[in-house]
N, C-alpha and C positions, 0 to 999 in steps of 0.2 A: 798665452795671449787669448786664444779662445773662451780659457775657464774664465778669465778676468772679464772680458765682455759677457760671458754668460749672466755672470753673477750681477754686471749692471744693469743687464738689460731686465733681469729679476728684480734688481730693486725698485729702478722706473719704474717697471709694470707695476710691483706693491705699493707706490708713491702716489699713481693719477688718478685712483677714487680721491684720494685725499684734496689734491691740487683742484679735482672737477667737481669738488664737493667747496672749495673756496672760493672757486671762482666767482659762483653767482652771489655770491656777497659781497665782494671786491667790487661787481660792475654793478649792484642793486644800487638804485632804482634805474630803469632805461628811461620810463616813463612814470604818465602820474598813477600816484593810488589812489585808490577808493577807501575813504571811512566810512562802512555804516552804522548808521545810527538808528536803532529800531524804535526809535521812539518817534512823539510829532516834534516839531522846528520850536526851540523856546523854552523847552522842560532844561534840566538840569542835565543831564545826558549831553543834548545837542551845545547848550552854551558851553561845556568843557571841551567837546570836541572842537568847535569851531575856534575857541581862544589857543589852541595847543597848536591847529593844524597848519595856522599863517606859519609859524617859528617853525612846525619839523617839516613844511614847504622850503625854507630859506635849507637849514643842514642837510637833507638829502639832495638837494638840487632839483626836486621836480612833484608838481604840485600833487597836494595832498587833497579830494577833492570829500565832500559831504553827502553824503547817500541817505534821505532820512526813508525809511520804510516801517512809519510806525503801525501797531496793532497786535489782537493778542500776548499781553504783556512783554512784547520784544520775539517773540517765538518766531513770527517769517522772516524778520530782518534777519535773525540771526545763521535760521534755516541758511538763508541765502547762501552766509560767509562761510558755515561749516560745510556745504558741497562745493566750494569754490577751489579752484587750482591753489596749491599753498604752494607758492610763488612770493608772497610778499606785497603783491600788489594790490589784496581785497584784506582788510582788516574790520571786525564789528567793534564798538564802544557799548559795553552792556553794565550793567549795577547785579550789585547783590542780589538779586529777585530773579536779572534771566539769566546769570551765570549756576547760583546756587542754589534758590529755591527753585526754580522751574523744575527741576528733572527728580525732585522727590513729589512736588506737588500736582503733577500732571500723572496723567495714568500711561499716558504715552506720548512722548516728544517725537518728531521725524529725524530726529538727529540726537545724538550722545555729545554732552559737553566733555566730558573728559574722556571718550574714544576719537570726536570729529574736529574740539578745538587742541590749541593750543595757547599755556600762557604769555602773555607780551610783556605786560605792565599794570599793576595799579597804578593810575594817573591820581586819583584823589580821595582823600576819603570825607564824605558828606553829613555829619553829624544831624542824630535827628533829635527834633522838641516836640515835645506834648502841649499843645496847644489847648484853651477851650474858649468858646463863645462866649462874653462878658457877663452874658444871663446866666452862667453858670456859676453858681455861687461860692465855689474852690478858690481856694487862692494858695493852695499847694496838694500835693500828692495826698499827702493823711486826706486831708477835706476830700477832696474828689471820691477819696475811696466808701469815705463816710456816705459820704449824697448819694455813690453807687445804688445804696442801700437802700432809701427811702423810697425808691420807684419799681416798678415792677418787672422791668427788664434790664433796668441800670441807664448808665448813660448810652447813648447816642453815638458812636465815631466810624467818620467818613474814612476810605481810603481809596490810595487810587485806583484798587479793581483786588479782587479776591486772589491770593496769595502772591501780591504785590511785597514789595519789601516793608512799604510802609503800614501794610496790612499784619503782616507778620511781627512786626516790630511791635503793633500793637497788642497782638495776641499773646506773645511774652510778656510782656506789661501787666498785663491782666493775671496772668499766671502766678508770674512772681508778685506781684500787690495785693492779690485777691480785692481787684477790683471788676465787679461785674458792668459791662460793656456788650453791647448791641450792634454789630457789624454794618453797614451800610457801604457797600461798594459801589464807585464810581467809574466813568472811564479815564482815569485821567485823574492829576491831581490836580487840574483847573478845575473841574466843575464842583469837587469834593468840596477845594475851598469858597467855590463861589456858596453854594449851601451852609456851610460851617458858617460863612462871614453873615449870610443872611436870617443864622436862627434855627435849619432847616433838620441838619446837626448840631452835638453839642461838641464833641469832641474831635482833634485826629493827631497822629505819629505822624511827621513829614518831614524830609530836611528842613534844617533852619530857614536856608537861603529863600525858601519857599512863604515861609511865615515871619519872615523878620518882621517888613514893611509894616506890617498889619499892626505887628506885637505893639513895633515904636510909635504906632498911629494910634494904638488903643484899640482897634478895631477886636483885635484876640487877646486873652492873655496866657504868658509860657508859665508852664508851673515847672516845668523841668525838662535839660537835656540829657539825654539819654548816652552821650559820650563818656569818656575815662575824667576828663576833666571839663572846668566848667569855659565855656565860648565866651573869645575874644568880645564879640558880636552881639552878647547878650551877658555879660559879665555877674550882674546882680539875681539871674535865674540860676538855682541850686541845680545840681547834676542828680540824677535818680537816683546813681550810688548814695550818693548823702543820706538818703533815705532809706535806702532798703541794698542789700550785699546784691552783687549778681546781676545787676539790669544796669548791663554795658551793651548798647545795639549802635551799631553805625553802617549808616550806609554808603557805600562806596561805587565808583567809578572806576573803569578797566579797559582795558585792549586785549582782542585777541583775534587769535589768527587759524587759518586752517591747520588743522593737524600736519601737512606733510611739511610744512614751513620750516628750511629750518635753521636752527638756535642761531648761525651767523646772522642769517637776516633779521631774525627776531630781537636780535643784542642790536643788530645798526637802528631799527626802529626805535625800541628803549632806550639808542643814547639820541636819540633828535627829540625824546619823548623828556628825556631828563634835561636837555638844554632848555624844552620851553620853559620847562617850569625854573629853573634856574632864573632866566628874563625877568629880570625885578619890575615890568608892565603886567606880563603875565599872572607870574606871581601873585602881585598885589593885583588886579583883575579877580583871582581865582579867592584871593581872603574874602576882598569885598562880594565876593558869593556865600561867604559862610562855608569856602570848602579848603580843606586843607592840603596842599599839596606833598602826593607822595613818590611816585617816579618808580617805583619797584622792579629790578631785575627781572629778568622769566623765570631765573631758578625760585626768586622769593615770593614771587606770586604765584605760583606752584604751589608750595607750601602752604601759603596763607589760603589760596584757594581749597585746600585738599579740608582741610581745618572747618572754613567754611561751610564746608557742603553738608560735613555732618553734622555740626551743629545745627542746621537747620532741617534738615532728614528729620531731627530729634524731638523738632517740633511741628514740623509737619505730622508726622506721628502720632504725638500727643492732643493734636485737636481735630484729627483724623480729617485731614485736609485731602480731596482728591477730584480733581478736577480733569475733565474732558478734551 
C-alpha cells in the first residue's frame, strides 16, 4: 500500500510543472492587454492593429488596448515589449524593417529580436508598388531604368527613413534592374509621399495601400508591384517578376511577444488573431487596404521569420548599410 502511494505521489509531483505550466493559459487573459504599436497613429502598422483588435477584444473576453510609441524606425516601441513580463499581456505589432532588418542594419539594437522576442503571428502581408511622379517620363520598368541613365545621379526616391523596409525594398530594386537611384530618406512615409506627390522626388517602393489613391487620381503612376502575383487593387500594373526573375519583396505585418511568453498563450492570441481576420468586415476592411490577410501559427512565423532575417542580413551587407 505504501509502495502504490509512493509511486502516486511520484507521478503528481512529475505531473504539476505540466498542470502549472497550463494553467495560465486556461485562465489568460484576467485583464486587458496592451498592443504596441511603434509606429505614429494612421500608418499601415496602427490601421491593422486597431481593425484586429475590436474582434480579438470580443474572443479573449477582455480588452485589447493600442499603445502607439512611435520613433526610430520602431526601435523604442518595441525595446518596450522585449523587456516586458512575457505574461501575455504586452504584445508589439512590427513589419519587416523592425522585426528583420533592424538587427542587421543597426550596429547595435538594446535588445535581441530573436533572443528577447517571441513569434505570435503574421497578421498580413502588405504588398509594395513602385511608384513615380507623372513628370517622370517611365511608364514601365525598362523605361525608368533607361532615364536612370541620362542623369547624373539617376532618379530621385523617397523612403520612409534609412533602412526602413521600403528603403530596402528599394535598394533590391535597383540591384536586381540595374537601375541607378539616389536615396532620399524621410521620417515617415507621409512626408516622403507628400514630396514625391509635389515633384520634390521622383520616385518610391511603398505599400500599395499607401499609393493607391494617388495612382487612381493620376496624381502617381505604378509601373510595377513588387509581390508574387499581380493586385487585386491595381489589376492592370504588371508585377516586377514579369520583368526581370527574382524581385519578389513584400512587406508584412506581425505580432510578437516577449521571449518568456509561453506557446499556450501565444496559440490563444493567434487564434482571436485568426478569428479577426476570418470576420468577413474585417477581412474585407483589411483587402480594401491593399493588405492581404494572413493569420500565421507561432511555429509558421518562426520559420518565415528565420528566413527573413537572412535574407535581408544579405542585403544589408551588400550595400554596407550601418547605422547608429
Amino acid at each position: 500500500m505504501n509502495r502504490r502511494l509512493a509511486r502516486a505521489m511520484r507521478a503528481v509531483a512529475f505531473a504539476l510543472p505540466f498542470v502549472a505550466g497550463a494553467a495560465p493559459a486556461q485562465e489568460f487573459p484576467t485583464h486587458s492587454i496592451r498592443m504596441i504599436v511603434p509606429f505614429p497613429p494612421g500608418g499601415g502598422t496602427d490601421v491593422t492593429a486597431r481593425l484586429i483588435a475590436v474582434k480579438m477584444s470580443e474572443t479573449l473576453g477582455q480588452p485589447v488596448v493600442i499603445e502607439n510609441r512611435p520613433g526610430a524606425n520602431g526601435i523604442p516601441g518595441t525595446e518596450v515589449a522585449a523587456k516586458s513580463p512575457g505574461d501575455g499581456y504586452t504584445l508589439v505589432m512590427g513589419t519587416m524593417g523592425s522585426f528583420t532588418i533592424n538587427p542587421s542594419a543597426y550596429k547595435k539594437l538594446p535588445f535581441s529580436v530573436a533572443r528577447d522576442l517571441a513569434p505570435v503571428s503574421q497578421i498580413v502581408s502588405a504588398p509594395f508598388a513602385l511608384v513615380v511622379n507623372p513628370q517622370v517620363p517611365a511608364k514601365n520598368i525598362s523605361e525608368l531604368v533607361a532615364y536612370s541613365k541620362t542623369t547624373a545621379n539617376g532618379v530621385t526616391f523617397a523612403s520612409s527613413g534609412s533602412g526602413s523596409g521600403p528603403h530596402m525594398a528599394a535598394e533590391m530594386f535597383c540591384q536586381i534592374s540595374g537601375t541607378k537611384m539616389l536615396h532620399v530618406p524621410y521620417k515617415g512615409s507621409a512626408p516622403a509621399f507628400n514630396d514625391l506627390l509635389g515633384g520634390q522626388v521622383q520616385a518610391n517602393v511603398d505599400s500599395i495601400s499607401l499609393s493607391l489613391q494617388h495612382v487612381r487620381a493620376g496624381k502617381l503612376r505604378a509601373l510595377a508591384v513588387l509581390s508574387a502575383k499581380r493586385s487585386e487593387m491595381l489589376p492592370d500594373v504588371p508585377t516586377a517578376a514579369e520583368t526581370m526573375n527574382g524581385l519578389v519583396i513584400t512587406n508584412w505585418y506581425a505580432l510578437m511577444a516577449p521571449a518568456a511568453t509561453p506557446l499556450a498563450i501565444r496559440k490563444k492570441i493567434q487564434a482571436s488573431i485568426a478569428g479577426a481576420m476570418a470576420d468577413p468586415k474585417i477581412r474585407a476592411a483589411t483587402v480594401d487596404q491593399a493588405l492581404e490577410p494572413v493569420a500565421s501559427t507561432p511555429e509558421d512565423f518562426g520559420v518565415f521569420l528565420a528566413k527573413e532575417t537572412t535574407r535581408w542580413a544579405e542585403v544589408v551587407k551588400r550595400i554596407n548599410l550601418q547605422m547608429d
